[in-house]
C-alpha positions as CSV (number, residue, x, y, z in Angstrom):
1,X,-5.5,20.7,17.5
2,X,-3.5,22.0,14.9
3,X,-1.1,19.9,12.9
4,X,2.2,20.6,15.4
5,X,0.4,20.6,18.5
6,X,-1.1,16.9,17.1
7,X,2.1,15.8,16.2
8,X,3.0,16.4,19.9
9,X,0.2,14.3,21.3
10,X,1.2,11.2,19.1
11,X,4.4,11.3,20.2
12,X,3.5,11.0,23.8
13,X,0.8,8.6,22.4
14,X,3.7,6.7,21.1
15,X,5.4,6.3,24.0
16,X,2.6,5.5,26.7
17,X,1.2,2.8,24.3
18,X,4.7,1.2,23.9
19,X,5.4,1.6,27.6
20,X,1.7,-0.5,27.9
21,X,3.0,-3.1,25.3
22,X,5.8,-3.4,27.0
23,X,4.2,-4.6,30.4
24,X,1.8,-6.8,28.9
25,X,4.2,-9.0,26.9
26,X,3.1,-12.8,27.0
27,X,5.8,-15.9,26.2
28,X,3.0,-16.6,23.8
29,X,3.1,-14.7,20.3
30,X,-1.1,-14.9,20.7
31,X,-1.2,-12.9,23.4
32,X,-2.1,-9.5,23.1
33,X,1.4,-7.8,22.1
34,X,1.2,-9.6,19.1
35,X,-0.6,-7.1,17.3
36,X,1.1,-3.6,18.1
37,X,-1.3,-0.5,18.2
38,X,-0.3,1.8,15.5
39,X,-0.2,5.4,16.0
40,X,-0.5,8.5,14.1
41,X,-3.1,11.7,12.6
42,X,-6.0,11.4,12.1
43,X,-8.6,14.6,10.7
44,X,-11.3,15.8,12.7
45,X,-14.8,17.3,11.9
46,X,-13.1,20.6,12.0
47,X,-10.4,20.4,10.2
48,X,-7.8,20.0,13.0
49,X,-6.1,16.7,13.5
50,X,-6.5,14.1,16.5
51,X,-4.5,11.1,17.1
52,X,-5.4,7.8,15.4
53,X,-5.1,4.8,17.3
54,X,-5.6,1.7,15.2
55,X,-5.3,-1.8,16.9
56,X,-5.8,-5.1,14.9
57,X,-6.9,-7.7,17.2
58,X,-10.3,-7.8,18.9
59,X,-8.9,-9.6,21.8
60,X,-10.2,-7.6,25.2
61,X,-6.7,-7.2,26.0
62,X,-5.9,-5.5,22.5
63,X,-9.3,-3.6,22.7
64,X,-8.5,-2.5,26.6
65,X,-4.9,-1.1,25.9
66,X,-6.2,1.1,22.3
67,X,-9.0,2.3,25.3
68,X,-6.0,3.3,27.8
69,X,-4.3,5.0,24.9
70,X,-7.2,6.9,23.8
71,X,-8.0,7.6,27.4
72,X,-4.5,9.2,27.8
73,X,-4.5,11.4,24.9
74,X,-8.2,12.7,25.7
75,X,-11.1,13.5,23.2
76,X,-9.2,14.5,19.7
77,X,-8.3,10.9,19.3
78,X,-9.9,8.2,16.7
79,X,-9.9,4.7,17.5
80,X,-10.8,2.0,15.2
81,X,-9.8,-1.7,14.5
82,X,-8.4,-3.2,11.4
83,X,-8.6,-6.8,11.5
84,X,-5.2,-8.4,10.5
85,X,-3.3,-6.4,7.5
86,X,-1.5,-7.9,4.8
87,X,0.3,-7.6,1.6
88,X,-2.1,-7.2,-1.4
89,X,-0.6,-9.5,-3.9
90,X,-2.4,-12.2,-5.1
91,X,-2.9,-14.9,-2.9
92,X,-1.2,-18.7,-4.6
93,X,-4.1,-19.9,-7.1
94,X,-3.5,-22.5,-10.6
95,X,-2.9,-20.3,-12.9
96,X,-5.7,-19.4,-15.0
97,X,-6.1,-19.7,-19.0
98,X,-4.2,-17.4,-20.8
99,X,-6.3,-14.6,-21.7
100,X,-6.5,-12.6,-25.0
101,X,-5.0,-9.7,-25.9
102,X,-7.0,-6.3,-24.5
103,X,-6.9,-2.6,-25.9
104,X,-5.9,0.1,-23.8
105,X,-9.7,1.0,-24.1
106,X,-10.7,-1.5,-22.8
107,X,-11.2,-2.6,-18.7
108,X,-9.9,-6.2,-17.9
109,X,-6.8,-5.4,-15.5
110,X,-6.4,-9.0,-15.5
111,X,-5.4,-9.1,-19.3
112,X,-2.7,-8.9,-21.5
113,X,-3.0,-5.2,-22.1
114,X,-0.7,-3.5,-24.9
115,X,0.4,-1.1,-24.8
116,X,1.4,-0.9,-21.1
117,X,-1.0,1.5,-19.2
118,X,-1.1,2.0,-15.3
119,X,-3.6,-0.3,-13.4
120,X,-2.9,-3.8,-14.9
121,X,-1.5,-6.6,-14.0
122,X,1.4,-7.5,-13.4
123,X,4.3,-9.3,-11.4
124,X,8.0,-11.0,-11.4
125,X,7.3,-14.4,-13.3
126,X,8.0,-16.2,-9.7
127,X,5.0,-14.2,-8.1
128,X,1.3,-14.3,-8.8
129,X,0.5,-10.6,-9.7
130,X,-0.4,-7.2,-8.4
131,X,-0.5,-3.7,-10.5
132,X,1.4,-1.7,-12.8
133,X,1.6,1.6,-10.8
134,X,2.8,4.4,-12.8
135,X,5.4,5.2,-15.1
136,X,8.9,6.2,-13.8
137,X,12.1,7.3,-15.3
138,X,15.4,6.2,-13.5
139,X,18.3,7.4,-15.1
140,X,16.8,8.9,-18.3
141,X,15.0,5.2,-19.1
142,X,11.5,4.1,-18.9
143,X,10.5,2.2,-15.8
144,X,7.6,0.4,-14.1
145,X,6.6,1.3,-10.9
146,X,5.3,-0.9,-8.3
147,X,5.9,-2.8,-5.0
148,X,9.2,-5.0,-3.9
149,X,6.3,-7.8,-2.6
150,X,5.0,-7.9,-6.5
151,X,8.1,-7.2,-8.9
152,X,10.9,-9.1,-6.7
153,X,8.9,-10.9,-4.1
154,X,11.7,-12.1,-2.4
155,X,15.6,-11.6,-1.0
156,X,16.3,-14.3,-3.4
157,X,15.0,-12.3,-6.5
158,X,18.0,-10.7,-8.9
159,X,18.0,-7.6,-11.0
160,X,17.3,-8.6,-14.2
161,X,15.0,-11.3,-13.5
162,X,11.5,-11.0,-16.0
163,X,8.8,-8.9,-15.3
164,X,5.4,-10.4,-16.9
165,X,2.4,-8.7,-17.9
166,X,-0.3,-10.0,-16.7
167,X,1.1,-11.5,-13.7
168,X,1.3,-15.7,-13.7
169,X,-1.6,-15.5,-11.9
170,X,-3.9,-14.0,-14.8
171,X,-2.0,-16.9,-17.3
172,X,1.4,-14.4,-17.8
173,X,4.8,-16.5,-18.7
174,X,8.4,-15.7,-20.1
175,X,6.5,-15.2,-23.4
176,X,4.6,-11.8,-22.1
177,X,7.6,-10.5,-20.9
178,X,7.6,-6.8,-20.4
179,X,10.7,-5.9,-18.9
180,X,13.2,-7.2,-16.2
181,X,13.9,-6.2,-12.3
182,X,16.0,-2.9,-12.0
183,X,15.8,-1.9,-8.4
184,X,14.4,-2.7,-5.1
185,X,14.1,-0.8,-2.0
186,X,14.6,-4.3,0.0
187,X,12.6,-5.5,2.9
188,X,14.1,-7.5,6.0
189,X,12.4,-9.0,9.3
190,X,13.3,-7.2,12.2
191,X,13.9,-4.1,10.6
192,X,11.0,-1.2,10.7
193,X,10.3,-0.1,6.5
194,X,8.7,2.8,5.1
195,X,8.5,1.8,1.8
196,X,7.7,-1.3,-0.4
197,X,8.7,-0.3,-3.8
198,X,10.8,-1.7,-7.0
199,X,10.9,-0.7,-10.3
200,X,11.2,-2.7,-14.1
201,X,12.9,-1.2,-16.9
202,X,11.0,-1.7,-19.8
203,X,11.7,-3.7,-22.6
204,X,9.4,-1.3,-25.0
205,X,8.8,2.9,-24.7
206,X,4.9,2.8,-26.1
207,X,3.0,3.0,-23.3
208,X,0.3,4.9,-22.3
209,X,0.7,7.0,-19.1
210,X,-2.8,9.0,-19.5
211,X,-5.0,5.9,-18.4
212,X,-7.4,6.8,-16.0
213,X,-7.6,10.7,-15.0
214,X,-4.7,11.3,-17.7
215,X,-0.6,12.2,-16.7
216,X,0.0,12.2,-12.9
217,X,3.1,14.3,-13.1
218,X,3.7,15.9,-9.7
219,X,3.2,14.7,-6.4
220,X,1.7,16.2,-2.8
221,X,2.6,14.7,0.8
222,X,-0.8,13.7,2.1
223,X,-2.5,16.1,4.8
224,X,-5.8,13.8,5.7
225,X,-8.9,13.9,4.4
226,X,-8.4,14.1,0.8
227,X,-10.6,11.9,-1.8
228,X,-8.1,9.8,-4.1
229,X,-8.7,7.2,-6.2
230,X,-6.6,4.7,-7.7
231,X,-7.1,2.3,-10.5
232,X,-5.8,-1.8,-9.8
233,X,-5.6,-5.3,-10.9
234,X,-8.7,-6.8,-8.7
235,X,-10.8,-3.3,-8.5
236,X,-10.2,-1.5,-10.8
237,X,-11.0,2.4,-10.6
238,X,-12.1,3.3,-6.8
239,X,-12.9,6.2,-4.9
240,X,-11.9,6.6,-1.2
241,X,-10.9,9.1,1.4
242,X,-7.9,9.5,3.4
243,X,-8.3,8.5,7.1
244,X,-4.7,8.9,8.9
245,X,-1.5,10.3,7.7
246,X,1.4,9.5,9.7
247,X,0.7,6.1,10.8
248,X,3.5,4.3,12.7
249,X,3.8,0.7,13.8
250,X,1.8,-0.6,11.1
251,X,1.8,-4.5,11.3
252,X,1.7,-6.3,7.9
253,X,1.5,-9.6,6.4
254,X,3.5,-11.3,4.4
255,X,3.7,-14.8,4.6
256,X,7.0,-16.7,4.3
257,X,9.6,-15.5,4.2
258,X,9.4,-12.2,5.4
259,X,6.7,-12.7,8.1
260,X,5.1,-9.5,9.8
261,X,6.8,-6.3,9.0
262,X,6.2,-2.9,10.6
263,X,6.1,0.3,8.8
264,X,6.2,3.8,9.6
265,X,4.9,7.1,8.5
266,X,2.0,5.5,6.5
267,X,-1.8,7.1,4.9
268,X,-4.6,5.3,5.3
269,X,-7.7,5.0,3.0
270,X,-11.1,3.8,3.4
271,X,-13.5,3.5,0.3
272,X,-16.5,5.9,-0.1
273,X,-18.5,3.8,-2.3
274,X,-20.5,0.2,-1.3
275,X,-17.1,-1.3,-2.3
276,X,-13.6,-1.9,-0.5
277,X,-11.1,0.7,-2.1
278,X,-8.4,-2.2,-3.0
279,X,-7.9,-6.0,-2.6
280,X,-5.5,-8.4,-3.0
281,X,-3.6,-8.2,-6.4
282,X,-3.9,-4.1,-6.3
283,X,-0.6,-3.8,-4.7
284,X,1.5,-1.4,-6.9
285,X,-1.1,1.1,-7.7
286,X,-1.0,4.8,-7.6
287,X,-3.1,6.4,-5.0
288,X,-3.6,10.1,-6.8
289,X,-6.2,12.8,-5.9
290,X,-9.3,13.9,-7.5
291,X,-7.6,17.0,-9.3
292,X,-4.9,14.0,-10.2
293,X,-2.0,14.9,-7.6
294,X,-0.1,12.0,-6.6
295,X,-0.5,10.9,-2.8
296,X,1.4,7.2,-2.4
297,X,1.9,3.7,-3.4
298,X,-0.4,1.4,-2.4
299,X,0.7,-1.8,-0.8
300,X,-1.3,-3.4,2.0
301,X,-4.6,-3.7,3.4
302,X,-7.3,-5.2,5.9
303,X,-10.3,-6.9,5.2
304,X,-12.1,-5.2,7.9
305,X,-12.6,-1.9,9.3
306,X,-13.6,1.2,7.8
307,X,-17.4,2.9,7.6
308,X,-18.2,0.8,4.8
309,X,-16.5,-2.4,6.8
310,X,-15.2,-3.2,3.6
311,X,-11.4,-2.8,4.7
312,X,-8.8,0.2,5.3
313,X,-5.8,0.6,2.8
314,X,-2.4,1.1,3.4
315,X,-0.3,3.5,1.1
316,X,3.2,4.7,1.2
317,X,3.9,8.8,0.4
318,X,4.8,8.8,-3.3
319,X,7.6,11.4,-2.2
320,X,9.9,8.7,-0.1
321,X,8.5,5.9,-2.9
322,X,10.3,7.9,-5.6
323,X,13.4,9.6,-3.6
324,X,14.2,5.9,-2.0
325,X,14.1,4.5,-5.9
326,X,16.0,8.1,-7.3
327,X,13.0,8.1,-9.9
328,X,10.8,10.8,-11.0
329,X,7.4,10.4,-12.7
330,X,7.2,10.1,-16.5
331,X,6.3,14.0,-17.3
């Protein structure tokens, strides 16, 4: 199918497997409508698109309506499970010893790294830690780009609050302060997102933005089947492909208070090497591709799924990332 034609079948998609959701809710939030099927493009052998069908539950319920779906939509369709997905910040740990000062040379995304590069840690100094994305300007000044789950964490964070580097979790306090909270895009229960994203204005202009394929200046919507890469807290640089575009209905994790949230219009990612592509603490990073293009934000994965069963990511388009925050990448 081409890409209007596809875009036709997922909307009837869509509908049939709400309409099935529909008539299997349970008073019980374990029974199967507790994980939604999301819905959206997926790229096929030829180059045309299909519909991806992703379902995170292996209940037979769960398993039996994605089969009805695919059924319904007929051959072009991919099907796969993702296990449970959640928000890749770093999961509550004691906060380890403070670590030395790094070189922009040198690895150790967990580190105190000066000056600021894309890739490291870091977090509001109430949350553990996930990644410096990219560098932003909002309004002429120099921000830092990552997710609402890693520089605000929650409805009770202010702008203005500190923004460590590394995150508390990698031994960051007031002391490594980097910058403070700008802007959110906020996140609420009940109400379907599309992006996770805030921004820190820096206390400090020297930074480098060339760290690891050099300046990601412009940005592409994704069309499926790309090969990105991304450089994070927990993984550091990683290679991976681009699965699904256009993924509604995406269920994801994140704990208290919050809960699940859905999200629409999503990319997905598997990893191409022996490796998963991301894991918790590389929320915020830049998903760019291999000619250095900017696809999306990362901000969520699953610990299954994928060829490698090493996990599918969860990105947001850069495009709404930056228009949603009225930023435009550091040139």
């Amino acid at each position: 199918m081409d890409h209007d034609a596809a875009r036709r079948a997922k909307a009837h998609a869509t509908t049939f497997a709400r309409e099935l959701v529909e008539r299997a809710v349970r008073p019980s939030t374990d029974g199967p409508t507790a994980a939604l099927l999301a819905i959206g493009l997926a790229t096929g052998p030829d180059g045309g698109y299909g519909v991806a069908v992703r379902y995170r539950r292996g209940l037979p319920e769960v398993r039996s309506l994605a089969r009805r779906v695919a059924d319904e939509v007929g051959p072009a369709v991919d099907v796969r499970r993702t296990g449970r997905i959640r928000a890749l910040v770093v999961d509550d740990q004691p906060v380890r010893p403070r670590p030395p000062v790094i070189t922009a040379q040198a690895l150790g995304e967990t580190g105190r790294v000066r000056p600021l590069r894309p890739g490291v840690s870091i977090a509001h100094v109430d949350v553990t830690a996930g990644t410096l994305g990219a560098f932003v300007l909002v309004g002429g000044r120099l921000h830092a780009l990552s997710n609402y789950h890693v520089l605000a964490g929650t409805p009770s964070a202010q702008v203005g609050d500190l923004v460590v580097q590394p995150g508390p979790a990698d031994g960051g306090t007031a002391r490594d302060r980097v910058g403070t909270l700008a802007a959110t895009v906020p996140l609420a229960a009940g109400r379907t997102a599309y992006v996770d994203a805030a921004v820190a204005l820096l206390d400090e202009e020297d930074v480098d933005a060339t760290y690891p394929v050099g300046r990601v200046t412009t940005t592409a919507r994704a069309v499926g089947g790309e090969r990105v890469g991304k450089v994070g807290r927990t993984t550091a640089v990683t290679a991976g492909r681009v699965t699904a575009i256009e993924l509604d209905d995406v269920l994801v994790g994140y704990g208290d208070p919050l809960g699940d949230l859905a999200f629409d219009d999503q990319i997905e990612v598997e990893g191409t090497g022996p490796g998963p592509f991301s894991r918790g603490g590389d929320s915020g990073s830049l998903v760019y591709r291999a000619d250095g293009v900017a696809l999306g934000l990362l901000f969520a994965g699953s610990e299954a799924g994928g060829d490698n069963g090493r996990g599918l990511t969860y990105v947001n388009p850069i495009d709404a990332v930056l228009g949603a925050l009225d930023a435009t990448l550091l040139a």
